[in-house]
N, C-alpha and C positions, 0 to 999 in steps of 0.2 A: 254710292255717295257715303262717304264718311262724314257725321253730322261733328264731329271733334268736339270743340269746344266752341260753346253761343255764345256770344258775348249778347249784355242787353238791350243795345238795340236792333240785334238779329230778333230778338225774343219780342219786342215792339213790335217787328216788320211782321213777327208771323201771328201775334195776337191781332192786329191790325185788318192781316189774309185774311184768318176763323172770321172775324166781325163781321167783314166784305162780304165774302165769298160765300157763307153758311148761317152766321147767325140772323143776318139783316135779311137771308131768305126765310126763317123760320124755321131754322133747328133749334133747338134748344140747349145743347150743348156738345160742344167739338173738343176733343183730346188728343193732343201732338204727346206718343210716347216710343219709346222702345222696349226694343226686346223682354229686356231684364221687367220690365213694368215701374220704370222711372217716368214719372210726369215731368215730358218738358215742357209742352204750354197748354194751356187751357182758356176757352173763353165761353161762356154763356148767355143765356138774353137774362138775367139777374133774378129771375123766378125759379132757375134751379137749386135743391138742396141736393141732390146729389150728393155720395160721400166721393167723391174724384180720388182719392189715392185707393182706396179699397177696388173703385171700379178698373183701375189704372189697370192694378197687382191683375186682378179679374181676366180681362181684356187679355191681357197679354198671356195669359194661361189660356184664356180660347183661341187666341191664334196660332199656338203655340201644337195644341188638340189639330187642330184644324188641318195646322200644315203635316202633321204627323200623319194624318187620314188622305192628304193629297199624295202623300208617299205612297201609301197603301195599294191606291189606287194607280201609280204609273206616273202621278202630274209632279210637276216640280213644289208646286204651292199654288194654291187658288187667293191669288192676289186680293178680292173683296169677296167678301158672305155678308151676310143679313140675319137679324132675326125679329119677324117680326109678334106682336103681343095686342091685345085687345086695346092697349090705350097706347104702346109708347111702341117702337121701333128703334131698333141699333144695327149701324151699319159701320164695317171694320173695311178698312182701306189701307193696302201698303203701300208705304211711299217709299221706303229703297231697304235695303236687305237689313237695316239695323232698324227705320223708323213705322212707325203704325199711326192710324189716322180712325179713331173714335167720335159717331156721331151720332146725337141721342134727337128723336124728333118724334113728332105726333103721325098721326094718321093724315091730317089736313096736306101733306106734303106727301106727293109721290114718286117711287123711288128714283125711277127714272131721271127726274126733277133734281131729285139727290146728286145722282149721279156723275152728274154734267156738271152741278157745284162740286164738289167732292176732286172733280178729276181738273176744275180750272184752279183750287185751293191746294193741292196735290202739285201741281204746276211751280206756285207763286213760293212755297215752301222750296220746292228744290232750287228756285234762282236766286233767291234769299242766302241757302246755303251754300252756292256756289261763287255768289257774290260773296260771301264773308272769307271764301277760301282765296279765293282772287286776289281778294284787297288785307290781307294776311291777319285777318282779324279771328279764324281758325286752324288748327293743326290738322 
């Protein structure tokens, strides 16, 4: 999927997704980015301070590690990892060969649980983008 160009009410549909699919379950913060470590959307439950553009840059240097180590080892790229920490957990998700899917959440939430939102938000994103390609709203 080439994500081209969003227009903003692609960037509504997919802030809309994050809300649905991930916040309203109790992550506390989901990040639509790319490669480069460009924040395309973001959404939170409004109790995160978070600095989002430093974690973005971040992010994307760990996944960037990550697929570099999946080479290593024989695999093409290890699609999702995790890490998780005594209070918070992050979970990295690729959504197609340019985009990345960042999700910041508590313990109270298990990953599994993550999962299964992550992969139905992962979904709603790519029709989103497919739809905008369709109705010529991206290049």
């Amino acid at each position: 999927m080439n994500y081209g160009i969003v227009n903003q009410a692609q960037l509504e549909d997919i802030k809309t997704a994050m809300l649905e699919s991930l916040i309203s379950k109790g992550v506390e913060c989901v990040i639509l980015l790319d490669k480069a470590g460009n924040t395309i959307a973001t959404a939170d439950n409004g109790a995160c301070d978070y600095d989002i553009y430093a974690f973005t840059a971040l992010g994307a240097g760990n996944f960037a590690t990550v697929e570099s180590m999946a080479n290593l080892v024989g695999e093409n790229d290890f699609s999702q990892f995790f890490h998780t920490g005594e209070k918070t957990n992050i979970h990295f998700c690729k959504v197609d060969d340019n985009l990345l899917l960042v999700s910041i959440f508590g313990k109270e939430l298990s990953l599994g649980y993550l999962r299964l939102n992550v992969a139905d938000l992962v979904h709603k994103i790519r029709l989103i983008c497919r739809q905008g390609r369709e109705s010529g709203h991206m290049s």
